[in-house]
N, C-alpha and C positions, 0 to 999 in steps of 0.2 A: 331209263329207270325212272325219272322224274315223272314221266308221262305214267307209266303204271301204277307208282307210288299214289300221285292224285287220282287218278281212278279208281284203286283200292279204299283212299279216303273218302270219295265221292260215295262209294257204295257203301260203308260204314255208317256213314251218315244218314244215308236213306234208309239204309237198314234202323235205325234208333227213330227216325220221323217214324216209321212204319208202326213201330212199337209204343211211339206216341214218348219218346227220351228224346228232350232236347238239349241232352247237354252238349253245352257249348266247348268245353274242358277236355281236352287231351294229356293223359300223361307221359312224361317223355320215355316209360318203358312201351308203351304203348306207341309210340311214333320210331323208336326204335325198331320194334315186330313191323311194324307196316313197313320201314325201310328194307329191311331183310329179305318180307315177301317179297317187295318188288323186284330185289335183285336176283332172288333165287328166279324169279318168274322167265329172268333173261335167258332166252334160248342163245347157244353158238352163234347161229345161223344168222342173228340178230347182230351180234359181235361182227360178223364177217362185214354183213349189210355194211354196218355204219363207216369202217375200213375202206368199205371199194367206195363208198358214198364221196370218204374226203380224199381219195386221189390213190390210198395204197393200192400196188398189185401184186397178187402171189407172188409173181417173178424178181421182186425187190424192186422192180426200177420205180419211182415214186414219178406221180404225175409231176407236168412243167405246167402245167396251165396256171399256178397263182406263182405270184414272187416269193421269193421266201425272206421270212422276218426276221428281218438283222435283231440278233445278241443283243447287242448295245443298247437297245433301248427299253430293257427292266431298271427300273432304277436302284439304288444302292441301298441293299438294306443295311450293310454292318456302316452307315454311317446315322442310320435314324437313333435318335435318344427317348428312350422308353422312360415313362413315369414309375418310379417307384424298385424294389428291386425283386425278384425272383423270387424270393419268399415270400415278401406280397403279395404278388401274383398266384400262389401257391392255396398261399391260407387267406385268401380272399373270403370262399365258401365253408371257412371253417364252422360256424357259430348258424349254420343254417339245420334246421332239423329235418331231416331225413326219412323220422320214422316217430312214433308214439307210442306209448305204454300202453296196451288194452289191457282191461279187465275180464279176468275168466268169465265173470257175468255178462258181458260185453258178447263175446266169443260167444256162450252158449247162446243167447239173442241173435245173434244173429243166425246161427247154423239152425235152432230147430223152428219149428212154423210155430206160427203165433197161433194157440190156442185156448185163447179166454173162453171163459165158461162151458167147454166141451170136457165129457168125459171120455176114458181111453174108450170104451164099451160106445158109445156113438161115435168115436174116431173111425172105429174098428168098422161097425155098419155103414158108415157114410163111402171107405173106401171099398168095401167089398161089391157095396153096390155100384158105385162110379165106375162107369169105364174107359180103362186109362184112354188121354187124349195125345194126339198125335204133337208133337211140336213143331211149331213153325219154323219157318225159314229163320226168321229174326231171333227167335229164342236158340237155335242151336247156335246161331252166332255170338250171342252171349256167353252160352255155355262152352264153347272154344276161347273166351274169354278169360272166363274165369278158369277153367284148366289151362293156361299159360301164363296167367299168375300164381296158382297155385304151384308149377312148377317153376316157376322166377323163386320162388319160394324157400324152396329144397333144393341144396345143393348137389344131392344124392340125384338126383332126375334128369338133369338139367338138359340131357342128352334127349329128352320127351322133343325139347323145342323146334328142333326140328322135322317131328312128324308132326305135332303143329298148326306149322307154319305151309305142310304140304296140304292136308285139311282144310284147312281156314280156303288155299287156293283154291283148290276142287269145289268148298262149298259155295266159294263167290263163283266160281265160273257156274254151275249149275243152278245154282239158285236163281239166280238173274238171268238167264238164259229160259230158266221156264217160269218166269213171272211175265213174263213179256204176254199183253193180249191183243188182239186184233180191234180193230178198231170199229166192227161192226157187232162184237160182244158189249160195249158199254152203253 
């Protein structure tokens, strides 16, 4: 899982250099979703692997080949004294802020496009004429971005996260799969 996990970061990241975003900032819902992917990512078959790897066998009988690790030697946690009491521990993060008040102004800025000095009537001819452009790899991975925050969002949806998070999979494995070039094209 580990091993997945960072390669899914690894490619996150390449994807945002590509796009020319460097941010350096992860949020922990967002390292959450990457943890998720990677575990959904684990096949069975991978599960058995790692089993026969350390010595299990179908049949129950466990390998002999290491010694086995005496008990005794975890050390005692109900004798360690902890700082402080359980309510401390509790309301540690109480006073941290979570979330921020926007302004509907706020809201509308950011949802519609910035259009200083254009009329709707030139809106109108500029789009009719342009022809829609395809999206990149990098910008659809955005946009699986932001639809998994929007549905972190809504609690009504919440059940979207798992199609996803199957998405997001599918788009790294192909994406990156055919960005690959040979090395007598550069």
């Amino acid at each position: 899982m580990k091993q997945k996990y960072r390669k899914f970061l690894v490619q996150r990241r390449l994807a945002g250099m590509e796009r020319k975003l460097l941010d350096k900032k992860l949020s922990v819902l967002d390292v959450m979703h990457y943890i998720a992917s990677a575990s959904d990512a684990i096949t069975p078959e991978t599960i058995v692997n790692c089993f026969r790897h350390c010595g299990f066998n179908r049949s129950g009988a466990c390998s002999t080949s290491e010694a086995a690790v005496p008990v005794d030697d975890e050390p005692e946690f109900g004798n360690l004294e902890l700082p402080g009491s359980f309510a401390d521990y509790i309301g540690a993060d109480d006073d941290v802020a979570v979330c921020s008040a926007v302004s509907l102004d706020d809201i509308i800025e950011t949802v519609r496009p910035h259009t200083a000095g254009t009329s709707n009537e030139e809106e109108m001819d500029d789009t009719a004429e342009a022809s829609p452009s395809v999206p990149t790899y990098v910008d659809v991975l955005c946009y699986v971005d932001n639809i998994r925050r929007f549905a972190c969002a809504r609690d009504e949806i919440g059940d979207l996260l798992p199609d996803v998070a199957a998405l997001e999979r599918k788009l790294m494995h192909r994406g990156w799969a055919n960005s690959q070039k040979k090395i007598r094209f550069f």
